[in-house]
Backbone as CSV, one residue per row, in Angstrom:
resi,resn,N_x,N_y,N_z,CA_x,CA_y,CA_z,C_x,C_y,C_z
1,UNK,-36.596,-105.246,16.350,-35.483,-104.311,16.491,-36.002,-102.893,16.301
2,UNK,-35.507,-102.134,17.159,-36.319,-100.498,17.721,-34.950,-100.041,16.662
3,UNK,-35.628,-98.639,15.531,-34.900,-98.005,14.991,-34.442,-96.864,15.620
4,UNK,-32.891,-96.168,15.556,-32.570,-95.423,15.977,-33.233,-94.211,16.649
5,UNK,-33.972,-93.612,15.129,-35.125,-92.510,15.680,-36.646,-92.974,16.398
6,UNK,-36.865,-93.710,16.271,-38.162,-94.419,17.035,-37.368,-94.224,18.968
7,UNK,-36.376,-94.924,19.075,-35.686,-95.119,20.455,-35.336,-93.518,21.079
8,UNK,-35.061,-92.874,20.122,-34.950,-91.058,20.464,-36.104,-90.413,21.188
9,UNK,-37.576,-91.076,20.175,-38.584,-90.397,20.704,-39.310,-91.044,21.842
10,UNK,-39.000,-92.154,22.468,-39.136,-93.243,23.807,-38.882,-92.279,24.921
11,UNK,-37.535,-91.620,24.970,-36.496,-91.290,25.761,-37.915,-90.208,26.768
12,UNK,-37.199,-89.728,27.569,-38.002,-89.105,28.586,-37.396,-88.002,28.783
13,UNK,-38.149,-87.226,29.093,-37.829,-85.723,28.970,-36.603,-85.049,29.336
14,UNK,-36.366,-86.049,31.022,-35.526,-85.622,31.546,-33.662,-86.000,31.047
15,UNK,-33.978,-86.969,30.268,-32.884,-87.617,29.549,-32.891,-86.668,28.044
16,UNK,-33.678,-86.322,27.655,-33.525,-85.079,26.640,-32.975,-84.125,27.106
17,UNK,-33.515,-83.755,28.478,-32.405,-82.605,28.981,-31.450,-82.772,29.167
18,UNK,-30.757,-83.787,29.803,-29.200,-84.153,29.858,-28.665,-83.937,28.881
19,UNK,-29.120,-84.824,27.579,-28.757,-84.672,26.396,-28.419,-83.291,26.114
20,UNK,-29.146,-82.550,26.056,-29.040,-81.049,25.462,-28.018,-80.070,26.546
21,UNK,-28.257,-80.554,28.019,-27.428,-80.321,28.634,-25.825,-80.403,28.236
22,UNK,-25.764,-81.549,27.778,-24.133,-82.070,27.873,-23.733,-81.609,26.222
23,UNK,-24.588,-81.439,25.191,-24.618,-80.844,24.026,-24.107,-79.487,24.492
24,UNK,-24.654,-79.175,24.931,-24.000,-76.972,24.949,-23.045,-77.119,25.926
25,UNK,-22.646,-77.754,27.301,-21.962,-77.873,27.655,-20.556,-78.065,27.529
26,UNK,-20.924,-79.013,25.971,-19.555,-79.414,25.046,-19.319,-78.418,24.214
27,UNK,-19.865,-77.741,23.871,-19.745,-76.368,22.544,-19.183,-75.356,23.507
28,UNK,-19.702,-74.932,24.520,-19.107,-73.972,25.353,-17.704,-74.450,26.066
29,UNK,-17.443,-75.432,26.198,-15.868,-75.525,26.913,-15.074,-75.582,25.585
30,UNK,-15.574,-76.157,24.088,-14.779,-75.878,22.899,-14.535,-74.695,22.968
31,UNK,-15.625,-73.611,22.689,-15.353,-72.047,22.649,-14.261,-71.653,23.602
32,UNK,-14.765,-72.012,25.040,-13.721,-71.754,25.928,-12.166,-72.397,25.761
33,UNK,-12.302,-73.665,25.438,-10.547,-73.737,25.361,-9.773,-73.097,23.874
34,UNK,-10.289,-72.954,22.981,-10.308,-71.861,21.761,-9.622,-70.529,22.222
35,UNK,-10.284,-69.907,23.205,-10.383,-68.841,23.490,-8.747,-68.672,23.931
36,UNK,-9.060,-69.565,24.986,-7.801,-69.837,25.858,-6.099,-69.896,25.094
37,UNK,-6.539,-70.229,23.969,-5.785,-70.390,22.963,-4.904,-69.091,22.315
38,UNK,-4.167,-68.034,22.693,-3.643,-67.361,21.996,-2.892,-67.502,20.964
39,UNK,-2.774,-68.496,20.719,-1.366,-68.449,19.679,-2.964,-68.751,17.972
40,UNK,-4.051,-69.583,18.404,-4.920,-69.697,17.773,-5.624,-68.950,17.340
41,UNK,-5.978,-67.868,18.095,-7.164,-66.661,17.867,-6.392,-65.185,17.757
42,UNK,-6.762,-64.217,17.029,-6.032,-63.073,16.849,-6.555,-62.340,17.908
43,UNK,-7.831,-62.565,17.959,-8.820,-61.554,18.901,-8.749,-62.011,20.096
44,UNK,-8.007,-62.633,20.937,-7.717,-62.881,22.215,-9.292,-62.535,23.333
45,UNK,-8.966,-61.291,23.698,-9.741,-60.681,24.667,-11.373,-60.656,24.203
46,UNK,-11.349,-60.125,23.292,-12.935,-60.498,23.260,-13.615,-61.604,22.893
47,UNK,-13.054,-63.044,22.522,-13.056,-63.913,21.966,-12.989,-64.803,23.611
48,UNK,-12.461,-63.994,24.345,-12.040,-64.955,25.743,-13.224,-64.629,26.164
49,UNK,-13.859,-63.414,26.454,-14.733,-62.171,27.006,-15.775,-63.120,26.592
50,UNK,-16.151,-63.502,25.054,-17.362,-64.038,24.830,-17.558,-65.294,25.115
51,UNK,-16.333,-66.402,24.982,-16.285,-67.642,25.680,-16.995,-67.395,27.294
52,UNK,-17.010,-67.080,27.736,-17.050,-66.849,29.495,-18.223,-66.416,29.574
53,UNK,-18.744,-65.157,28.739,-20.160,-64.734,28.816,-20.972,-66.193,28.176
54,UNK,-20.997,-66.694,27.207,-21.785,-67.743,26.872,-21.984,-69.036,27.389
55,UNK,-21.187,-69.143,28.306,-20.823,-70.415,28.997,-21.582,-69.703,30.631
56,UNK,-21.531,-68.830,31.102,-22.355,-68.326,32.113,-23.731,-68.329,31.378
57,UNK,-24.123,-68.106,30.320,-25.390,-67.721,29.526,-25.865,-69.520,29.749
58,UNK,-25.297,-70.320,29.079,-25.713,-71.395,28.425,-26.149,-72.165,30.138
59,UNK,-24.989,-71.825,30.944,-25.418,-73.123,32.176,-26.946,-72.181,32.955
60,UNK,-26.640,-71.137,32.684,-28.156,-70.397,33.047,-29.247,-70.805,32.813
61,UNK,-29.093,-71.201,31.345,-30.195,-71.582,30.542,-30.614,-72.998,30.622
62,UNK,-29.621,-73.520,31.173,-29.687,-74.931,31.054,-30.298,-75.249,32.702
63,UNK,-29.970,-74.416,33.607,-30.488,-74.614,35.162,-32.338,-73.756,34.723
64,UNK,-32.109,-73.034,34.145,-33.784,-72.453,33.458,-34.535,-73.458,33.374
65,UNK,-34.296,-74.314,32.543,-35.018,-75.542,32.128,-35.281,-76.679,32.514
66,UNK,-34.399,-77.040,33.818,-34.693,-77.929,34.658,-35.501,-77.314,35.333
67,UNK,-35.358,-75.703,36.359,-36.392,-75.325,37.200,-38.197,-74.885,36.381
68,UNK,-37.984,-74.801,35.026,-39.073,-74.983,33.931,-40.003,-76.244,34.306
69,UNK,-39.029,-77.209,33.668,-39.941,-78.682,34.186,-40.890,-78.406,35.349
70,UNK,-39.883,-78.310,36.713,-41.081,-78.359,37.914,-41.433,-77.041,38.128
71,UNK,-41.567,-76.235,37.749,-42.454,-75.516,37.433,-43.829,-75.549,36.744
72,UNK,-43.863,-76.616,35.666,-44.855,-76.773,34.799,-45.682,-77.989,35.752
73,UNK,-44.718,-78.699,36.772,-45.393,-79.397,37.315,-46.132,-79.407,38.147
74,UNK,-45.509,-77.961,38.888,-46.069,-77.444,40.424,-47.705,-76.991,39.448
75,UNK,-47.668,-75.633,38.920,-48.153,-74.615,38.210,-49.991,-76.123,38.042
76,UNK,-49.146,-77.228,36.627,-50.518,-77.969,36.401,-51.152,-78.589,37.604
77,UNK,-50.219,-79.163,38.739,-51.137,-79.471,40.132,-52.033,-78.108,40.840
78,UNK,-51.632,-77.115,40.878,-52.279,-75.786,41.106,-53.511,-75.809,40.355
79,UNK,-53.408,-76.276,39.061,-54.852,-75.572,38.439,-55.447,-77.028,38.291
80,UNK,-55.319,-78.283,38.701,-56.002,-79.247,38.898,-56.751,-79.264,40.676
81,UNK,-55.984,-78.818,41.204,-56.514,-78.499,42.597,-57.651,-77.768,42.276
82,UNK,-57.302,-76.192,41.804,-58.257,-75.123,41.985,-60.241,-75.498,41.283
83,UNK,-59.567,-76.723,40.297,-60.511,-77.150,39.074,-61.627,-77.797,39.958
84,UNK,-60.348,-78.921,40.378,-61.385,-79.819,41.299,-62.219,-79.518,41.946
85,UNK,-61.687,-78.101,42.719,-62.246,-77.641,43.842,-63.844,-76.875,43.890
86,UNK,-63.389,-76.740,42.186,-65.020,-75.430,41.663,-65.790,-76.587,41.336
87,UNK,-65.561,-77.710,40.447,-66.947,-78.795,40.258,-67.402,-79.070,41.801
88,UNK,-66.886,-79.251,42.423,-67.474,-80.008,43.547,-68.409,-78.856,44.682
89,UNK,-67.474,-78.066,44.587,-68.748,-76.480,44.811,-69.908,-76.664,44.092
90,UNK,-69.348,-76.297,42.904,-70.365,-76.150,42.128,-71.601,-77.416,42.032
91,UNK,-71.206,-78.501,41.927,-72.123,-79.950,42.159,-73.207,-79.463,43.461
92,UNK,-72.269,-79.054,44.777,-72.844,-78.878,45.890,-74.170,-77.531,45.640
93,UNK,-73.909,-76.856,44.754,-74.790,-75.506,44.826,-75.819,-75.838,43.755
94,UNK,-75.324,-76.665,43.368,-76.870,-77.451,42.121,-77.756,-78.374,43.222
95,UNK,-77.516,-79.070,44.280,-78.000,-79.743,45.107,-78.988,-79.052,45.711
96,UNK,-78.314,-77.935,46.551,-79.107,-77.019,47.125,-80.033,-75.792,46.490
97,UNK,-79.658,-75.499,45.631,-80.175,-74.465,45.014,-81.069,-75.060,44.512
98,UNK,-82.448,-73.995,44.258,-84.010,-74.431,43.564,-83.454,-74.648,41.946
99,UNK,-84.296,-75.538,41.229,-84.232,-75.289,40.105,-84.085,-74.355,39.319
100,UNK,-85.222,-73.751,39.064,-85.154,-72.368,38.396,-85.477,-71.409,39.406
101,UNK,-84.904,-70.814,39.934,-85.887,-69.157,40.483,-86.284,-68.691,39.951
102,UNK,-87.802,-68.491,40.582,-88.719,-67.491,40.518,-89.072,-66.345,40.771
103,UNK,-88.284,-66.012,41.808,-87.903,-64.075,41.855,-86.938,-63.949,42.589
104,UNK,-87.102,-63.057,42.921,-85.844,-61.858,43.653,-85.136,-62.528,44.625
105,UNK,-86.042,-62.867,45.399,-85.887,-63.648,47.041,-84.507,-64.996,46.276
106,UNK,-85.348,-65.965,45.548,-84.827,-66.846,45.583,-83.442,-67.012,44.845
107,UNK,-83.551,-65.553,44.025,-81.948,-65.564,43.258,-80.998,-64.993,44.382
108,UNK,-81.578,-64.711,45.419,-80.942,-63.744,46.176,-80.511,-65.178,47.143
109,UNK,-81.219,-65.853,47.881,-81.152,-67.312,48.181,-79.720,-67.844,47.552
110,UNK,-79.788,-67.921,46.071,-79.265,-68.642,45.768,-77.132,-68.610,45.348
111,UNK,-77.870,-67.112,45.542,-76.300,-66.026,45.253,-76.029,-66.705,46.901
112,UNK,-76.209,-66.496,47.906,-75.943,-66.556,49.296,-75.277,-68.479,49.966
113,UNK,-76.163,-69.104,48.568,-75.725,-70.423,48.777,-74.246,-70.847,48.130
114,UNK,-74.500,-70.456,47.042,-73.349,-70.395,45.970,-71.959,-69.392,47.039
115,UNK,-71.942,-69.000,47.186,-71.260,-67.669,47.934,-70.667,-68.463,49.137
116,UNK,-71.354,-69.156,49.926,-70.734,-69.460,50.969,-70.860,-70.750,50.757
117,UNK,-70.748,-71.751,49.810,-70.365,-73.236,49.355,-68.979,-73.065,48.531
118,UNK,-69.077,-71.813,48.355,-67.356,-71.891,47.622,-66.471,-70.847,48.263
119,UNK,-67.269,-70.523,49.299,-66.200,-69.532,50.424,-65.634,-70.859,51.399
120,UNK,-66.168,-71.818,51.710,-66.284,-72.796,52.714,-65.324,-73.879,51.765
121,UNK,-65.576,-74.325,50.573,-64.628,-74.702,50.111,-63.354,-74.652,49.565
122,UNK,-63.018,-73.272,48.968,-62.275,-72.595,48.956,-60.948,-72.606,50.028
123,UNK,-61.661,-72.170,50.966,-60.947,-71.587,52.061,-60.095,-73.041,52.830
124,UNK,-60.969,-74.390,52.631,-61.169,-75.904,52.838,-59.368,-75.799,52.382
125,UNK,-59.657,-75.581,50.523,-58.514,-75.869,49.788,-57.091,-75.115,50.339
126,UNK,-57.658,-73.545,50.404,-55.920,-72.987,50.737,-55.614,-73.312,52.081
127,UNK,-56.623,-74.142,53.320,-55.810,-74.239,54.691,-55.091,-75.861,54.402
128,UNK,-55.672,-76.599,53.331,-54.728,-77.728,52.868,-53.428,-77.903,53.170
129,UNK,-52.666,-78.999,53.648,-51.538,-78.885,53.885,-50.693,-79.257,52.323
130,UNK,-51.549,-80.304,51.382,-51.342,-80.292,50.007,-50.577,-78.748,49.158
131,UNK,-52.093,-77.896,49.571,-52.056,-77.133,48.371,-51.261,-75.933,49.245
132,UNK,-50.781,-76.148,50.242,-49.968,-75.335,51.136,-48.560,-75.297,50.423
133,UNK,-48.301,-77.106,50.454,-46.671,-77.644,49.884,-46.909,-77.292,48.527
134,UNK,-48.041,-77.148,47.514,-47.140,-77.166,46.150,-47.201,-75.593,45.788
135,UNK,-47.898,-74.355,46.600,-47.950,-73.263,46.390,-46.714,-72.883,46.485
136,UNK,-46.252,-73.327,47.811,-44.776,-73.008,48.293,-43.778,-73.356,47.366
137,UNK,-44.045,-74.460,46.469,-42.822,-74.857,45.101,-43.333,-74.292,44.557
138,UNK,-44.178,-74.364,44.138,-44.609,-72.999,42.986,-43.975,-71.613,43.042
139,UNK,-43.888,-71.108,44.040,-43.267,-69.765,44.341,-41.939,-69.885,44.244
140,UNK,-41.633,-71.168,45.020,-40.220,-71.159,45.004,-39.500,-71.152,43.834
141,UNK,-39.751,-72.167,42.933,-39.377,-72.317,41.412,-39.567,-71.198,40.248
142,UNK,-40.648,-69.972,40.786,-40.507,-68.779,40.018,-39.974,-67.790,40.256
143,UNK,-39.221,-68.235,41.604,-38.424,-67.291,42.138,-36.797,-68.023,41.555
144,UNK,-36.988,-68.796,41.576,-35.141,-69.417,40.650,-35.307,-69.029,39.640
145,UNK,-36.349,-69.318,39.076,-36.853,-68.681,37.578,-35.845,-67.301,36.932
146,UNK,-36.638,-66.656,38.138,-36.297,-65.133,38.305,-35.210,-64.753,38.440
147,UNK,-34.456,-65.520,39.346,-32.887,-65.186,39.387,-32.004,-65.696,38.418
148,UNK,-32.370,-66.933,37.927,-32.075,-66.947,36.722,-31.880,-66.079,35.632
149,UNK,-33.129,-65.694,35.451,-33.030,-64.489,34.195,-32.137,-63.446,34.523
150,UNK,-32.562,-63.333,36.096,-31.363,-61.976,36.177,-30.374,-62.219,35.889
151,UNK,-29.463,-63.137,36.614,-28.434,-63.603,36.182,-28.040,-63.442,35.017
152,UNK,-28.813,-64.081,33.926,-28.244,-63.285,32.331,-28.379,-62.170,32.174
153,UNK,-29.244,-61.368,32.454,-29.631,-59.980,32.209,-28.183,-59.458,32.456
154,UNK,-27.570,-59.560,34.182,-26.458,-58.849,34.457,-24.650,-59.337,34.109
155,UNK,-25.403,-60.809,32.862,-23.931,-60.953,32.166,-23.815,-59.875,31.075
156,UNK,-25.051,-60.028,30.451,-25.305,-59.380,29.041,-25.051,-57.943,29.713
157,UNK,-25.570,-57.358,30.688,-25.431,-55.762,31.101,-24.084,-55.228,31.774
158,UNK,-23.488,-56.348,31.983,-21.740,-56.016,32.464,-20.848,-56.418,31.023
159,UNK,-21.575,-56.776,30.232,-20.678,-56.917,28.766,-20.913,-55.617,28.383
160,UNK,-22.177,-55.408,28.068,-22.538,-53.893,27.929,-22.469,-52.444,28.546
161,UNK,-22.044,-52.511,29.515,-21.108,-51.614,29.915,-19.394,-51.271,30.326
162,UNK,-18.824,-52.960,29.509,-17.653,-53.108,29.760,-17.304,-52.064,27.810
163,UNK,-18.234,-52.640,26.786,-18.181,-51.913,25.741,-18.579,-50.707,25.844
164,UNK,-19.316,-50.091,26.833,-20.034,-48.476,26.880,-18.420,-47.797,27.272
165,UNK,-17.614,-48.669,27.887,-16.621,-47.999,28.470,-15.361,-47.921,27.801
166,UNK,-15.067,-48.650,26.979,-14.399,-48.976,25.893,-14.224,-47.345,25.061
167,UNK,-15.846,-47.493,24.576,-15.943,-46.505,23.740,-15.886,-45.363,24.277
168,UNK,-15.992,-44.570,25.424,-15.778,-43.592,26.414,-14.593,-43.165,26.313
169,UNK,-13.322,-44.456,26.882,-12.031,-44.177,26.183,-11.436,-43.925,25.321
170,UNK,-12.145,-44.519,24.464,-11.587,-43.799,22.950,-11.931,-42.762,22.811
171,UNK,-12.942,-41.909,22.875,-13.508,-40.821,23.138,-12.861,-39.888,23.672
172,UNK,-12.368,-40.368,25.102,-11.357,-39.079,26.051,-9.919,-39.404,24.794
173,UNK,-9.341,-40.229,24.562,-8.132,-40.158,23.448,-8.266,-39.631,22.327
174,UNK,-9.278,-39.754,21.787,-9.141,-38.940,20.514,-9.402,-36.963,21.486
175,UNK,-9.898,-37.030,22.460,-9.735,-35.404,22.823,-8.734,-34.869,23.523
176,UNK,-8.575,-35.972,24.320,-6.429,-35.626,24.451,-6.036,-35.272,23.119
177,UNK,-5.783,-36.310,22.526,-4.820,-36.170,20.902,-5.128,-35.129,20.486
């Protein structure tokens, strides 16, 4: 018989995310129906204001972290490609290349071998149709990334100028008065 916490740490990543998913998911529609609640809350409006900002914040964060995952997945196939790609150069330029050089000529030789065994392979790797498809998720996923963040940036920066404006008004009222 598997103990509770033993069976927690089994679970797979992506079922941790659900989990945590449906965790804030549930805290944020509490906040939100709270909010919703006037007869419950004194502070109505900003209490509604922050329900709505955190619940845009939280599913942000929560679409963050799924496009995170394959991100980390694209990103480690990228640098297992690029890895692969230098031993086997590199194997190839120990083949050809003299042991030790002995002067000028032959380091010069050997820069020229090295140089165009990993220009030739290299070049092998980025016309790949492989490393074509996971560059392209790669980009793609740091570009959700990206909009992501913005996305919060311009909840948090339309809260913050809904309060810049607030205080503006009070400002022109106390110079009326």
């Amino acid at each position: 018989m598997q103990s509770k916490s033993s069976k927690n740490l089994a679970e797979s990543p992506k079922d941790m995310t659900e989990y945590y998913k449906h965790l804030s998911l549930f805290w944020t529609d509490i906040i939100h129906l709270m909010s919703s609640k006037p007869q419950a809350l004194t502070s109505i409006g900003p209490m509604r204001a922050f329900a709505a900002n955190s619940k845009k914040i939280a599913v942000e964060l929560i679409e963050i972290n799924e496009n995170l995952l394959g991100f980390n997945q694209y990103i480690s196939e990228y640098y297992k490609q690029l890895s692969s790609t230098w031993e086997v150069a590199q194997k190839k330029v120990n083949l050809k290349a003299p042991e030790i050089p002995q002067d000028v000529e032959q380091i010069e030789a050997m820069k020229r071998i090295w140089i165009d065994i990993f220009d030739n392979d290299f070049t092998e790797l980025f016309d790949s149709k492989q490393f074509g498809e996971n560059y392209g998720n790669l980009v793609s996923k740091e570009l959700e990334l990206t909009k992501h963040w913005n996305n919060i940036t311009n909840v948090i920066y339309n809260q913050l100028i809904s309060l810049a404006k607030k205080k503006l008004m009070k400002c022109i009222k106390k110079f009326i008065h």
